[in-house]
Every structure is written in structure tokens, then in C-alpha cells.
KOLMILO-887341 format. One record per residue (C-alpha): residue number from 1; residue in one letter; x, y, z. Coordinates in Angstrom, 2 decimals, always signed. Example, Ala and Ser with C-alpha at 12.3 -4.5 7.8 and 13.67 -1.06 7.14 Angstrom:
# KOLMILO-887341
tiba zanu c1 c2 c3
1 A +12.30 -4.50 +7.80;
2 S +13.67 -1.06 +7.14;
//
This chain:
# KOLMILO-887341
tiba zanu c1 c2 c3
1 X +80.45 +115.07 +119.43;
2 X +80.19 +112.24 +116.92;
3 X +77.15 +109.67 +117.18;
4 X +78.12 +106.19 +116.13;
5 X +75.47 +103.39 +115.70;
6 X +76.51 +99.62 +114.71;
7 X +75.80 +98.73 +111.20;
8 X +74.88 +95.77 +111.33;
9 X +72.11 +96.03 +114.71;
10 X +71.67 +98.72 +114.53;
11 X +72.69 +99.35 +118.36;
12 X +74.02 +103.39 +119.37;
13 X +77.56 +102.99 +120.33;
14 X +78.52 +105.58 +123.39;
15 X +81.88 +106.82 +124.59;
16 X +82.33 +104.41 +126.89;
17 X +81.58 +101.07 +124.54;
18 X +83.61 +99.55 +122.79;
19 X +83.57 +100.13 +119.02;
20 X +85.30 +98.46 +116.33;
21 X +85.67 +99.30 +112.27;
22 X +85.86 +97.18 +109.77;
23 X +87.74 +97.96 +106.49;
24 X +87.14 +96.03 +103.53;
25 X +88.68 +96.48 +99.91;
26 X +87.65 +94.88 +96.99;
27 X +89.84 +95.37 +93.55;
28 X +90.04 +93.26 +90.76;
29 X +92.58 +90.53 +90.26;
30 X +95.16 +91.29 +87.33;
31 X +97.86 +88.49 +87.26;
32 X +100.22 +89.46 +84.75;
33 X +100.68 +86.68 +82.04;
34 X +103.12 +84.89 +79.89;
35 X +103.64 +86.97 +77.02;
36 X +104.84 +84.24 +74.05;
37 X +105.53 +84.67 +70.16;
38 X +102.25 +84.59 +69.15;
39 X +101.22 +87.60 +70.92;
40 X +104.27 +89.86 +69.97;
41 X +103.11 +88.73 +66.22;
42 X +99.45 +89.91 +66.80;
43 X +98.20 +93.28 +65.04;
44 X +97.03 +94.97 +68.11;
45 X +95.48 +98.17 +66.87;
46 X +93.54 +95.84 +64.61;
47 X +92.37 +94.59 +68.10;
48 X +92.24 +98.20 +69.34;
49 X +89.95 +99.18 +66.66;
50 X +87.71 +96.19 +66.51;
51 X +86.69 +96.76 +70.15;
52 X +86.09 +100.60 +69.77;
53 X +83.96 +99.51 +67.15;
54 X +82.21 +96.90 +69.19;
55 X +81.72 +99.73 +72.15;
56 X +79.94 +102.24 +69.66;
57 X +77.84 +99.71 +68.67;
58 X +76.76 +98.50 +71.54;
59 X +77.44 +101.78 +73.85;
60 X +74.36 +100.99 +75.99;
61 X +74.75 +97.51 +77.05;
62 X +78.68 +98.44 +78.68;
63 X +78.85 +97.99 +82.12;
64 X +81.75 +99.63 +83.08;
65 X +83.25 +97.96 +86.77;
66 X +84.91 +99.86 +89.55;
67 X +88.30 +99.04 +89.46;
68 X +88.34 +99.78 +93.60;
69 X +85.86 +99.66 +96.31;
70 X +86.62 +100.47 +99.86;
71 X +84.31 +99.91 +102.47;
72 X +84.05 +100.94 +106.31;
73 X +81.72 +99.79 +109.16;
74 X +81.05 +100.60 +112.76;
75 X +80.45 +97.62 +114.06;
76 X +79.54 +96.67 +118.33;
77 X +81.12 +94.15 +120.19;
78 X +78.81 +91.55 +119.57;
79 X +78.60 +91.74 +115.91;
80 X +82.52 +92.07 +115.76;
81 X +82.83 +88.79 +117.52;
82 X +79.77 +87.89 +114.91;
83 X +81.48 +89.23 +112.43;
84 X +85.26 +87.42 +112.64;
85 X +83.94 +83.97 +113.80;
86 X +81.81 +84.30 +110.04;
87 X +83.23 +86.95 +107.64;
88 X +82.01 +86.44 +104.29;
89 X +78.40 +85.67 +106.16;
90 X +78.40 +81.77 +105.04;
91 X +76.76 +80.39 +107.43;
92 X +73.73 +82.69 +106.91;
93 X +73.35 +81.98 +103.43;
94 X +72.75 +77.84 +104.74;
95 X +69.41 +76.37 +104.96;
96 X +68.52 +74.57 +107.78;
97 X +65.50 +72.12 +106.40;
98 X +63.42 +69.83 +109.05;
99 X +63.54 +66.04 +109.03;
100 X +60.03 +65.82 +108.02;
//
């Protein structure tokens, strides 16, 4: 039988409560653009070769990103409700100071 706790409380989730998952993906943004005269004139392997040379240079300051991230989490009934009234967790990331 499969145990599933709540990650975000914490809480163990039983058979008989109610359990929700949450699926996030996160990709980066390619919009295609314009291509214009200028760019079909351009020497592109002199490009090419300029930024292989750049990456051998500098081979240990690349930070490659992950073109895709998928996420999934368990999540109780509480922090669902927590969790779609607040998504992107805004509100905790607000400070509150006193009217001193």
C-alpha cells in the first residue's frame, strides 16, 4: 500500500482523505522572431565559431539551464485550498511592518 504525506504540512494522507496533486511545468519561453535582411546577410559560422571559442575559454563559468522541469506534489485539502487561493506564494513573500 502506498503512504502519501502532504508536502507542504507535512500531514499523512490516508485512504479515506482527500488528496490532491499538483503538476507544475516550467520550460523556457522561445518566441520565434522576425527574421529580416540583415540576418540572412550575417556570416553565421563566423558566429558559430566565435562562441565555441568563447565556451572553451571560459568552460567553467557555463551554466548550462534545463530546458524542462516538471514538478509533482501531494498536497491535503487544506493546503490545496491554500494553495489555489495563492499559487505563486505572493502573499507570503509580503511584509507586514507595525505602525510604530
Amino acid at each position: 500500500m502506498l503512504h502519501f504525506t502532504c508536502d507542504l504540512c507535512g500531514r499523512e494522507l490516508h485512504g479515506e482523505d482527500n488528496r490532491f496533486v499538483v503538476k507544475i511545468e516550467a520550460y523556457a519561453a522561445h518566441d520565434p522572431a522576425e527574421i529580416t535582411e540583415a540576418d540572412l546577410d550575417e556570416d553565421h559560422m563566423e558566429a558559430v565559431s566565435q562562441l565555441l571559442q568563447e565556451m572553451e575559454d571560459n568552460g567553467d563559468e557555463i551554466e548550462l539551464v534545463e530546458p524542462q522541469k516538471n514538478f509533482r506534489y501531494d498536497l491535503c485539502p487544506n493546503c490545496h485550498k491554500k494553495f489555489l487561493q495563492d499559487p505563486l506564494g505572493r502573499e507570503a513573500q509580503k511584509f507586514h511592518f507595525s505602525e510604530n
